[in-house]
PAPA-144415 format. One record per residue (C-alpha): x, y, z; residue in three letters. Coordinates in steps of 0.1 Angstrom, whole numbers, plus 5000, padded with zeros to 4 digits. Example, Ala and Ser with C-alpha at 12.3 -4.5 7.8 and 13.67 -1.06 7.14 Angstrom:
2
x 5123; y 4955; z 5078; rest Ala
x 5137; y 4989; z 5071; rest Ser
//
This chain:
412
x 5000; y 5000; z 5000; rest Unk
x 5021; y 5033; z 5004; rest Unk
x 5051; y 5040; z 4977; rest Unk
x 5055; y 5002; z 4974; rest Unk
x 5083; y 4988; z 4956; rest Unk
x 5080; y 4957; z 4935; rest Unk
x 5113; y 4934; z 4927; rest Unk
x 5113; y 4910; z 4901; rest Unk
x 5127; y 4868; z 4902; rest Unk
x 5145; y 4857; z 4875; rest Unk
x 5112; y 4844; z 4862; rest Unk
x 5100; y 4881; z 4861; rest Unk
x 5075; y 4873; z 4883; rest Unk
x 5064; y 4905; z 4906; rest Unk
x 5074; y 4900; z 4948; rest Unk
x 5064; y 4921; z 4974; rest Unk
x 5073; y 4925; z 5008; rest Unk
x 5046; y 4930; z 5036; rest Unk
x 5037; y 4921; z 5075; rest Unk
x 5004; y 4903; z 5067; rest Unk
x 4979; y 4914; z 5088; rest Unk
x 4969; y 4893; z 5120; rest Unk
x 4940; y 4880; z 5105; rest Unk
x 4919; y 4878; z 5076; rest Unk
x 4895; y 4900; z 5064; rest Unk
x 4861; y 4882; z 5065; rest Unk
x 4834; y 4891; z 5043; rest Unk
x 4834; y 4893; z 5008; rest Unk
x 4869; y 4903; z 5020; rest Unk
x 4898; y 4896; z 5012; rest Unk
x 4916; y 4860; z 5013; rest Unk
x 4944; y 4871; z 5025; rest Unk
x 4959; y 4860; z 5057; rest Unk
x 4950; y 4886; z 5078; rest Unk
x 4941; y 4920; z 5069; rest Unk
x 4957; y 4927; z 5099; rest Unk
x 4990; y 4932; z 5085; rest Unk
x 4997; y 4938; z 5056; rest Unk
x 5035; y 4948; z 5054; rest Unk
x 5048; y 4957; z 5018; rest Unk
x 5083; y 4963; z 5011; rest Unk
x 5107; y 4974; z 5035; rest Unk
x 5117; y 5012; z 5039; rest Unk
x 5153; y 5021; z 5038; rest Unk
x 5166; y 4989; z 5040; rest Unk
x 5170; y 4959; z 5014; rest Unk
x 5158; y 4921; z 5023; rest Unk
x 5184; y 4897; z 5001; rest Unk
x 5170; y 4860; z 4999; rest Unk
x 5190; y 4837; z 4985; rest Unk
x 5182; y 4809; z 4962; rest Unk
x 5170; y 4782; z 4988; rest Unk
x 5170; y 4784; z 5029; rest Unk
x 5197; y 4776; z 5049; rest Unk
x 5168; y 4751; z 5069; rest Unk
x 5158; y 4734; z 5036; rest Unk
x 5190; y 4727; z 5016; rest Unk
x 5181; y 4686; z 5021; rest Unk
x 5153; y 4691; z 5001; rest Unk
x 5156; y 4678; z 4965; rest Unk
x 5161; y 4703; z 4939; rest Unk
x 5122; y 4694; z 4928; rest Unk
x 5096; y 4672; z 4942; rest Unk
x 5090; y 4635; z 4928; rest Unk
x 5048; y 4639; z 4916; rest Unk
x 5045; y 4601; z 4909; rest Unk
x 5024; y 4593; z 4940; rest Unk
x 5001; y 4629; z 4932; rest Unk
x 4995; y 4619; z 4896; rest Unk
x 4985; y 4583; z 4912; rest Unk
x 4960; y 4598; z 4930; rest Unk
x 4950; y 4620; z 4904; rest Unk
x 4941; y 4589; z 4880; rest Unk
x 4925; y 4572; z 4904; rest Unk
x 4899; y 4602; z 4915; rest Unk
x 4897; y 4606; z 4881; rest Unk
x 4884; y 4570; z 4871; rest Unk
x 4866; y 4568; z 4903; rest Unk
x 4847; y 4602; z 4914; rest Unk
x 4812; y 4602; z 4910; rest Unk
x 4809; y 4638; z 4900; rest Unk
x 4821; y 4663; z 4876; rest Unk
x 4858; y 4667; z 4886; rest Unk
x 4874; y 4710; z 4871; rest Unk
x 4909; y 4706; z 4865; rest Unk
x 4915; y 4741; z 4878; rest Unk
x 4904; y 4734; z 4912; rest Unk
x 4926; y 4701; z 4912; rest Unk
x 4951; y 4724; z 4902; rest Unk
x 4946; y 4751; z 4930; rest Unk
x 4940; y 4726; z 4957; rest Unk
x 4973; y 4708; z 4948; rest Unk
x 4990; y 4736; z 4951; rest Unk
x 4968; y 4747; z 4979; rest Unk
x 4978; y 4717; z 4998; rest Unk
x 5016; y 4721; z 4990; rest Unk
x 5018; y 4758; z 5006; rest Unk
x 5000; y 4741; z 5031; rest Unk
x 5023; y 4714; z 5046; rest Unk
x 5047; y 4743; z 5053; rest Unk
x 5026; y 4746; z 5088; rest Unk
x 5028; y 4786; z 5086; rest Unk
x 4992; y 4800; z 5090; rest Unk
x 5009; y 4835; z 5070; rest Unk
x 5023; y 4812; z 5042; rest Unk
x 4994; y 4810; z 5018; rest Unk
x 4984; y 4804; z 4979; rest Unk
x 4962; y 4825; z 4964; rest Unk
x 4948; y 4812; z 4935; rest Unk
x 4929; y 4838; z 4910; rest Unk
x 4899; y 4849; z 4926; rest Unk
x 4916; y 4852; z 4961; rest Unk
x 4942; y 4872; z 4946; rest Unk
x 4918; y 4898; z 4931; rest Unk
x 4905; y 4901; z 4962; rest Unk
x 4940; y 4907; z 4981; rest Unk
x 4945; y 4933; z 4954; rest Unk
x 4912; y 4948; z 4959; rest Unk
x 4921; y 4954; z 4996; rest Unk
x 4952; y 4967; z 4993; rest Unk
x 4935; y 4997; z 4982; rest Unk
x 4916; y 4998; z 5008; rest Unk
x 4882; y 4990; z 4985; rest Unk
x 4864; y 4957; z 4988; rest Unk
x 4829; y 4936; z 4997; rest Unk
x 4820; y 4922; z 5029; rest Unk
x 4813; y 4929; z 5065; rest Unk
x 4846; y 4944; z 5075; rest Unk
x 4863; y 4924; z 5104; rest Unk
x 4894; y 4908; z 5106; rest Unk
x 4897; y 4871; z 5111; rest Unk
x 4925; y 4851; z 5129; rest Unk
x 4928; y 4818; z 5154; rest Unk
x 4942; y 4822; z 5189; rest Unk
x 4966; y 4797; z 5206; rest Unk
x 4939; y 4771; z 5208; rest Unk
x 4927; y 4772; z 5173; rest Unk
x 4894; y 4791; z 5176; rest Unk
x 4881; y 4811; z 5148; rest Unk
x 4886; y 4847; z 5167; rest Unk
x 4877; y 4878; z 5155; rest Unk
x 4913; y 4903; z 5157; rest Unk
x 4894; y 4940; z 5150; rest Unk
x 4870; y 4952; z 5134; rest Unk
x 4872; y 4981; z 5111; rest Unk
x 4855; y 5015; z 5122; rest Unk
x 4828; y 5018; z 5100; rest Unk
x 4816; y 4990; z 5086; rest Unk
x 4791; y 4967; z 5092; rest Unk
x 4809; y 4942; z 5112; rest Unk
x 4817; y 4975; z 5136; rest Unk
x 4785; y 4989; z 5137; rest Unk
x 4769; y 4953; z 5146; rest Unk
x 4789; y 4954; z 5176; rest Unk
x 4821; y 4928; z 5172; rest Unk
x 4845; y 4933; z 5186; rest Unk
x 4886; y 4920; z 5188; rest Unk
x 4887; y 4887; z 5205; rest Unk
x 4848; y 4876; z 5198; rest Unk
x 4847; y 4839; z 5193; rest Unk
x 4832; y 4830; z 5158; rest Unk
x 4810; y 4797; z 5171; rest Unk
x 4795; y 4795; z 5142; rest Unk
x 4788; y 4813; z 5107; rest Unk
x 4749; y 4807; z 5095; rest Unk
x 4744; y 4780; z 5119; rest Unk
x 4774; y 4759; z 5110; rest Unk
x 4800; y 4748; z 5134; rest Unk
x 4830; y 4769; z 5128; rest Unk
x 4854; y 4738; z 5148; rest Unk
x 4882; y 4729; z 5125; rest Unk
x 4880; y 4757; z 5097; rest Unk
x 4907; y 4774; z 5085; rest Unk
x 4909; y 4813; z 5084; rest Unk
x 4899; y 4807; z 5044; rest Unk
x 4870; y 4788; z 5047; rest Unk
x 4856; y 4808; z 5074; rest Unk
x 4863; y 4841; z 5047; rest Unk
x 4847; y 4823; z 5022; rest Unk
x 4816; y 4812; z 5039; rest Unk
x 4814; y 4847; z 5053; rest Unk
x 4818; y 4871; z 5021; rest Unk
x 4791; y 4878; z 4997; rest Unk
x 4771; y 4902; z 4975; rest Unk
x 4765; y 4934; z 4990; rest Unk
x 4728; y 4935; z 5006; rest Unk
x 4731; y 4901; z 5016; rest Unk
x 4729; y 4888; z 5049; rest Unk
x 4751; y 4866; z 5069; rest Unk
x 4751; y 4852; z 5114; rest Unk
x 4776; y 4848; z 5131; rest Unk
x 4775; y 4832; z 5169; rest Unk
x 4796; y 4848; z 5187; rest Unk
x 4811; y 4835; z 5221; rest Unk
x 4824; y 4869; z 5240; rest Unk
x 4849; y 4864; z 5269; rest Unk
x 4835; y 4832; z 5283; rest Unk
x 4803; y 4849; z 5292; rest Unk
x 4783; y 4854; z 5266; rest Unk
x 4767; y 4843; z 5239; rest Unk
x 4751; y 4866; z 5208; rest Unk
x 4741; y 4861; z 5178; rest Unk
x 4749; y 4894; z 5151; rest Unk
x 4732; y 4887; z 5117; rest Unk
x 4749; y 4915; z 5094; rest Unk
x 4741; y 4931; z 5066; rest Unk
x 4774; y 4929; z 5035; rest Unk
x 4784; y 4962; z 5019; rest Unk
x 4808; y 4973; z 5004; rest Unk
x 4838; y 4989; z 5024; rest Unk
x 4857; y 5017; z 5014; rest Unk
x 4873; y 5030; z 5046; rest Unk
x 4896; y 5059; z 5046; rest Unk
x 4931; y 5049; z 5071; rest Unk
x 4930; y 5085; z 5083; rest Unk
x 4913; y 5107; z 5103; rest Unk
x 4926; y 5131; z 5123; rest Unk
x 4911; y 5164; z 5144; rest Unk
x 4924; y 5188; z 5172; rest Unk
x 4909; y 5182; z 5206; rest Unk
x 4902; y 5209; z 5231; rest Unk
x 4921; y 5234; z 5211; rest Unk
x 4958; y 5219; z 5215; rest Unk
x 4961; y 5186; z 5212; rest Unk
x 4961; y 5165; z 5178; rest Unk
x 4942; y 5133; z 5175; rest Unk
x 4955; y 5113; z 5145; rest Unk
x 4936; y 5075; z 5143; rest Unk
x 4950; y 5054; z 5116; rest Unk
x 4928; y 5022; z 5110; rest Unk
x 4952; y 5001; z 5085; rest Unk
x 4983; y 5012; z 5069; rest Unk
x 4970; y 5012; z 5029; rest Unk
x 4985; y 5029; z 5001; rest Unk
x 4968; y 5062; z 5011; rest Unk
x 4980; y 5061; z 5046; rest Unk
x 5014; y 5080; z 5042; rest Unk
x 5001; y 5109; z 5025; rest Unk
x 4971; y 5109; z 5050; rest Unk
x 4993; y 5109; z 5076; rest Unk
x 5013; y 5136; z 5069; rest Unk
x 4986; y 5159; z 5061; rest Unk
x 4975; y 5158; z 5095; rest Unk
x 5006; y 5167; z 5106; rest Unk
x 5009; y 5197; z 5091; rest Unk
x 4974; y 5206; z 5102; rest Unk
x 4984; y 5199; z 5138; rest Unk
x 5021; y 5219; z 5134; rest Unk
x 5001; y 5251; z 5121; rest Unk
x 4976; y 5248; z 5150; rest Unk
x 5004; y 5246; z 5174; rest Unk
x 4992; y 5217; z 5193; rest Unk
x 5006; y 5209; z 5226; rest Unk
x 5002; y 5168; z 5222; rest Unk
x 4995; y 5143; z 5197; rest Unk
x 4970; y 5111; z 5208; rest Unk
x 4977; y 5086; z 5180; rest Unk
x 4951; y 5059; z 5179; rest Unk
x 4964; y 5022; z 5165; rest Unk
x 4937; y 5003; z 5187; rest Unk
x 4920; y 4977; z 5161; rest Unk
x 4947; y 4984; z 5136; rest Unk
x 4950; y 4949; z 5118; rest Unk
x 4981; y 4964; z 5100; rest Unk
x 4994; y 4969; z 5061; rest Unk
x 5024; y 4982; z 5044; rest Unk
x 5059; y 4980; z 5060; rest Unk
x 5066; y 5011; z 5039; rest Unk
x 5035; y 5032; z 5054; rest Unk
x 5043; y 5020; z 5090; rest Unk
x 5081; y 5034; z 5083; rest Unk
x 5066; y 5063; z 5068; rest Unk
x 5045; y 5075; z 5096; rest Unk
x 5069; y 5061; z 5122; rest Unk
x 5095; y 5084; z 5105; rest Unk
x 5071; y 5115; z 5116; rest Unk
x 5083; y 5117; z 5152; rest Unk
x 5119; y 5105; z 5150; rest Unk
x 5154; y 5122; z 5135; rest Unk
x 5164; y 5107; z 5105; rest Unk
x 5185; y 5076; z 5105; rest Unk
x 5168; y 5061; z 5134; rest Unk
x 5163; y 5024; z 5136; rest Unk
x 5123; y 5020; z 5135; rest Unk
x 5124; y 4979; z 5126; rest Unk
x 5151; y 4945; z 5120; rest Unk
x 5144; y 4921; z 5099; rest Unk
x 5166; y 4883; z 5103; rest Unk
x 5161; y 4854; z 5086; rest Unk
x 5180; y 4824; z 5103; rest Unk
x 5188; y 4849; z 5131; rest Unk
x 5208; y 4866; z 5106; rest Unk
x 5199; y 4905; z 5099; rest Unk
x 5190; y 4906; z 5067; rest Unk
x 5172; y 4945; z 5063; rest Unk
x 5171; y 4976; z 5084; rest Unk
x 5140; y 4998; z 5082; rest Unk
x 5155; y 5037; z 5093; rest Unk
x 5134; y 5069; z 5103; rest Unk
x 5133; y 5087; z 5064; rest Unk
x 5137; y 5120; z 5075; rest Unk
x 5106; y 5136; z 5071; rest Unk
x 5096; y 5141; z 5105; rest Unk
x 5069; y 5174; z 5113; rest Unk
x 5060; y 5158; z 5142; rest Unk
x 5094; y 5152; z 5161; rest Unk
x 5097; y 5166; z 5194; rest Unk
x 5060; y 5169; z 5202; rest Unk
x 5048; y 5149; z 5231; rest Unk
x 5028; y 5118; z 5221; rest Unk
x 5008; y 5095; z 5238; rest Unk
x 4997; y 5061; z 5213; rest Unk
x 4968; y 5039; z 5219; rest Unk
x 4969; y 5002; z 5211; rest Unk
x 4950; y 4973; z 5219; rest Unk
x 4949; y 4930; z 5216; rest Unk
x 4934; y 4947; z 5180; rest Unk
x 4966; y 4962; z 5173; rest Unk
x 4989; y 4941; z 5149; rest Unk
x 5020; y 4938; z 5124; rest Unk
x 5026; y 4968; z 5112; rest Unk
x 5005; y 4992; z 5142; rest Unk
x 5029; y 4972; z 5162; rest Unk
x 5060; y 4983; z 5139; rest Unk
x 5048; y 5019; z 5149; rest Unk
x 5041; y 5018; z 5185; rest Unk
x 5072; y 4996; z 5192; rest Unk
x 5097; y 5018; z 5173; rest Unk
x 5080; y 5051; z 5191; rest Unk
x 5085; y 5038; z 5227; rest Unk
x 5120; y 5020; z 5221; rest Unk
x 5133; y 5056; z 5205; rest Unk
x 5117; y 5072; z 5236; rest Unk
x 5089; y 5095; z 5209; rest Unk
x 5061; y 5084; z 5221; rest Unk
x 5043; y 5067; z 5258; rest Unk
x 5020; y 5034; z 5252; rest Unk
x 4984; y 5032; z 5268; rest Unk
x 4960; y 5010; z 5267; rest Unk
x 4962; y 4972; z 5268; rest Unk
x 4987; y 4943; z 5251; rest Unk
x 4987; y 4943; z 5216; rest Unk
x 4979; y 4915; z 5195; rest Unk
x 5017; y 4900; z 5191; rest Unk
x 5024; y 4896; z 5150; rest Unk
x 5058; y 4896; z 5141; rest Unk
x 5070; y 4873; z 5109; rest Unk
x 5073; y 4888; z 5075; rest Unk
x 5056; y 4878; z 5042; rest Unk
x 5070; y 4881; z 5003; rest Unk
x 5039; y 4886; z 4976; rest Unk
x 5052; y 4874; z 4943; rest Unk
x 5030; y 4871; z 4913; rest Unk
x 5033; y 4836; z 4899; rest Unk
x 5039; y 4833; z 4860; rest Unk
x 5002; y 4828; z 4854; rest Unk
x 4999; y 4864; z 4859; rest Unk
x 4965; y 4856; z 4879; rest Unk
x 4979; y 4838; z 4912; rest Unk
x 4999; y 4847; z 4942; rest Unk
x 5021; y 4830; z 4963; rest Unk
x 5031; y 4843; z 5000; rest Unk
x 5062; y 4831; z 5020; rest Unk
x 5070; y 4839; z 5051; rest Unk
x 5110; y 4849; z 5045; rest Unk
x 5118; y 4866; z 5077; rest Unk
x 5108; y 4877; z 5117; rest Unk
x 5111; y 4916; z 5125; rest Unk
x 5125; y 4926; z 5155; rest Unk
x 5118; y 4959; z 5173; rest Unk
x 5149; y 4989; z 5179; rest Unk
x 5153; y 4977; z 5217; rest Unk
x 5161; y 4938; z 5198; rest Unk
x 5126; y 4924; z 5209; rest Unk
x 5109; y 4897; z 5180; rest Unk
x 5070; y 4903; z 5192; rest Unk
x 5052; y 4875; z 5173; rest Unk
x 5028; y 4859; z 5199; rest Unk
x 5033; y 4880; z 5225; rest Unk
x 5026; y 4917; z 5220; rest Unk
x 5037; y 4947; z 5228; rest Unk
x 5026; y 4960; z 5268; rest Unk
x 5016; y 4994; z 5272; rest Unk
x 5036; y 5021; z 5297; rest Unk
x 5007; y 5025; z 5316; rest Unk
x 4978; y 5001; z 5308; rest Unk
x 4945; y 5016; z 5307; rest Unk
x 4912; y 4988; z 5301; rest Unk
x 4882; y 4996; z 5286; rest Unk
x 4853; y 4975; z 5306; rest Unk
x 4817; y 4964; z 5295; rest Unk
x 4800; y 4992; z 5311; rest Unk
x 4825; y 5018; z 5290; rest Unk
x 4814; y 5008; z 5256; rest Unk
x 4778; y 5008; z 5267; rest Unk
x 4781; y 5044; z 5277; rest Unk
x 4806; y 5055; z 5247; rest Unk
x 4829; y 5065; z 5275; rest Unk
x 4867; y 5058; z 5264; rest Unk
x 4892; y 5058; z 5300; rest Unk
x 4923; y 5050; z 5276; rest Unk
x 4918; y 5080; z 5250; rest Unk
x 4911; y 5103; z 5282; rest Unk
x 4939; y 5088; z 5302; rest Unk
x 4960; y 5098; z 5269; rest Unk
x 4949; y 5132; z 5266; rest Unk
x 4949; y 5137; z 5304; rest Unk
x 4991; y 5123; z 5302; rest Unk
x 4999; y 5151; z 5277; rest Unk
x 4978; y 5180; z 5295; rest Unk
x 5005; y 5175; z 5318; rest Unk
x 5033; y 5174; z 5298; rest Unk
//
């Protein structure tokens, strides 16, 4: 999303580099792994991958399909059914990405990759939350985005999908449950929802389409600058930075910026906005592979923003690239953490167009690390001074970890 740069394999195929998203995004959304982060590219820094990894170098230079084609013949002179070799196609390949046993390593065959492409800029159909599983395998909902319909029915990060129109959600993967929850615009679709052990609801929600802006930004009380950045999409950057000039000409006294429910996106928009607050040349993420550095990401300079106290706001919503943001803010002393832990995503993905021109394949090719040498994946990023929003708060539209921020800077 942002001023992404594409590279090319000596097939010409198109790669990108992103921080998927926790989740995915469920509703006529899009199949990717998690529109929670969606990391593209890296900012100053350059990831080299060589020919094969240093963990798979046993593996023989290509795969012995004798045993596929095998079964192949015999579902062929056996199904009872019309059998489209398209699909036999996808799923093998399907299956193959599969057996890596990476939940952010993923094949996207045509229709899933329009999709992916679709929201990337920031445009698609659905009901607007992001899916994901927790450590125990349950279909969880990571954040839902302001604004749609999934947000406006009342999910929220951490609901327990039970079940999607009456069917038992146990053993799904994050695709399926995308699939069985997208459709038309218009069209309906229930979840069962399982809330914190306590409850249990049941949302039926209307599709739209979702076109959410990753901005918006206004001046509180006269003096202090709110800036809440849902995703980081190709608009983010330029978003971003027109706040900040509205906040320098206003003169503001403190900057709240809001990442709670941020699912994620571009590695170059989290740099970019990162970059805001902090000199140039300062380390904002690492990226290893094998433990090895492989890419630095540094603060780019343009930076309207630095020296102005700032308080950010995350939550367990908050993921891959929102955590790129608030961890590089706190670890170069920019910016103070409220709220509570985020959600804990911290591997990076490489989008490369396959030959076909019509399919994607993403790899996991790396783990970012944060400035103070901390790898978050699974366990989040904990807030300076944590701040939790109860029951009774959302039922009143009162918001203790926003007012807690702006309190913090009024004494600055």
């Amino acid at each position: 999303m942002y001023d992404e740069r594409l590279k090319h394999t000596a097939h010409h195929a198109k790669t990108k580099k992103w921080l998927p998203r926790a989740g995915k995004i469920a509703a006529a959304v899009v199949v990717i792994i998690v529109i929670f982060g969606l990391g593209l590219s890296v900012g100053n820094g350059t990831l080299t991958i060589r020919s094969g990894s240093t963990q798979n170098h046993d593996l023989p230079k290509q795969l012995d399909y004798t045993s596929v084609n095998q079964v192949y013949n015999e579902l062929k002179s056996k199904y009872d059914g019309k059998l489209d070799e398209t699909k036999l196609l996808d799923g093998m390949k399907s299956g193959l990405v599969a057996a890596a046993g990476d939940p952010y390593t993923m094949y996207f065959n045509a229709e899933a990759a329009k999709s992916f492409n679709a929201q990337l800029s920031g445009t698609f159909s659905g009901i607007g939350a992001e899916l994901g599983k927790d450590a125990q395998g349950n279909l969880i909902v990571i954040a839902p985005i302001d604004g749609t319909p999934a947000s406006k029915a009342g999910l929220r990060a951490q609901d327990m999908v039970v079940s999607i129109d009456g069917k038992d959600t146990t053993g799904l993967s994050v695709d399926e449950a995308v699939g069985k929850i997208r459709g038309p615009k218009g069209t309906k679709v229930t979840l069962r929802i399982a809330r914190d052990k306590t409850e249990d609801l049941s949302l039926t929600i209307t599709r739209d389409d979702i076109k959410v802006p990753s901005v918006k930004s206004e001046i509180l009380d006269g003096n202090i600058g709110y800036l809440r950045i849902t995703q980081f999409n190709d608009d983010t950057a330029r978003l971003a930075r027109s706040a900040a000039d509205n906040f320098k000409s206003h003169q503001v006294k403190g900057i709240v910026l809001d990442l709670r429910a941020n699912p994620g996106g571009l590695v170059d928009a989290a740099v970019s906005v990162t970059s805001m607050w902090l000199p140039e040349g300062k380390t904002i993420l690492v990226e290893k592979r094998a433990n090895v550095a492989v890419a630095t990401d540094l603060a780019n300079g343009v930076n309207p923003l630095i020296g102005i106290p700032t308080a950010v706001l995350i939550d367990e919503g908050s993921a891959s690239a929102s955590e790129i943001t608030a961890g590089a803010l706190k670890d170069n002393k920019a910016a103070t953490l409220f709220g509570v832990k985020s959600y804990g995503k911290g591997s990076v993905q490489q989008l490369t167009d396959l030959p076909d021109g019509d399919t994607v394949l993403k790899v996991t090719v790396a783990r970012w690390y944060r400035p103070n040498g901390q790898n978050i994946d699974k366990k989040g990023i904990t807030p300076d001074t944590l701040v939790k929003m109860t029951e009774d708060d959302q039922k009143q539209g009162a918001d203790p970890q926003k007012d807690a921020a702006i309190n913090f800077l009024r004494t600055e």
